[in-house]
C-alpha positions in Angstrom: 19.1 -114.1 24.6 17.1 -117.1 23.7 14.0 -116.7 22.8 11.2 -119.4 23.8 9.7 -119.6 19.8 13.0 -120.4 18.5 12.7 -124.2 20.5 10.2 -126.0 18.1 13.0 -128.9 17.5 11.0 -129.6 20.8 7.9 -129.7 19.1 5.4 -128.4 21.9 2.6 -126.5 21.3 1.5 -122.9 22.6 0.7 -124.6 25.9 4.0 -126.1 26.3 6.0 -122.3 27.1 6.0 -123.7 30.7 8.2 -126.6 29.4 10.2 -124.3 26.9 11.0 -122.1 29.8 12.1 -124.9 31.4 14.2 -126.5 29.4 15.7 -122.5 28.7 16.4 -122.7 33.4 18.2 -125.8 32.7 20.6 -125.0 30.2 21.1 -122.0 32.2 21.7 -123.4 35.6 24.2 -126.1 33.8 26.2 -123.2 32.6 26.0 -121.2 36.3 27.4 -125.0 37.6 29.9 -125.5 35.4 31.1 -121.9 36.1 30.8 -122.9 40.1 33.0 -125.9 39.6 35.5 -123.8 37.4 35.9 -121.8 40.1 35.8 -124.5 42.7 39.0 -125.7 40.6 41.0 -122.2 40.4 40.6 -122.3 44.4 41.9 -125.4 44.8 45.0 -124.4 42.6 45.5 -121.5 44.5 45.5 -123.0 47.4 48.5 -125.7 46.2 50.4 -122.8 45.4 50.2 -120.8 48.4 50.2 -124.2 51.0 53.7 -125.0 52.0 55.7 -128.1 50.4 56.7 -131.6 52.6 59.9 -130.3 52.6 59.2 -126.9 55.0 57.0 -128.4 57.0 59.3 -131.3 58.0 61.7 -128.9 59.1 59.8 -126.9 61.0 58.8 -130.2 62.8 62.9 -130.8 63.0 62.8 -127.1 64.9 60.0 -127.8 66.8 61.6 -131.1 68.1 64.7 -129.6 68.8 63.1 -127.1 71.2 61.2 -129.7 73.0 64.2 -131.7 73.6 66.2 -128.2 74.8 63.3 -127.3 77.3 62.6 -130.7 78.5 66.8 -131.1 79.6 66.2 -127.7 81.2 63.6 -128.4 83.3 65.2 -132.2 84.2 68.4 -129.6 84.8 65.6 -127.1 87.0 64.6 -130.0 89.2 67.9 -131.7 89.6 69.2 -128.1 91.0 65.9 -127.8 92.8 66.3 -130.9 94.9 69.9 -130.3 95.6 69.2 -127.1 97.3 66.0 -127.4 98.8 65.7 -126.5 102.5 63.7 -129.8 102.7 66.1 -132.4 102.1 66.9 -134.9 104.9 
């Protein structure tokens, strides 16, 4: 623990606690912000590591293509069929 006495390099008098105090908040909340952006760094790791690479991704774009194109020459097949047999048709 620090104690406000031990900061005379400061070289304040009795009436200058306020600014020993002070200066005791400041180291303190520089140590709770470096510990903040430690941990702002570990998340960001983590997150690297559990994201998926380029590499799945672009095939599950592939798949995802693929699909489309399947459904889309089904329903051109659908409406093809659906013209040739509709009651409508002159």
């Amino acid at each position: 623990m620090v104690n406000p006495d031990s900061l005379d390099f400061i070289d304040i008098d009795v009436g200058g606690q306020a600014a020993k105090i002070d200066v005791i908040g400041s180291v303190i909340t520089i140590i709770g912000e470096s510990i903040s952006t430690y941990a702002a760094v570990l998340a960001i790791e983590e997150e690297k590591k559990n994201s998926p690479n380029n590499e799945d991704l672009v095939n599950e774009l592939k798949e995802m293509k693929e699909q489309i194109l399947y459904l889309t020459n089904e329903i051109q097949s659908l409406k093809k069929n659906q013209s040739r047999d509709s009651p409508w048709r002159l």
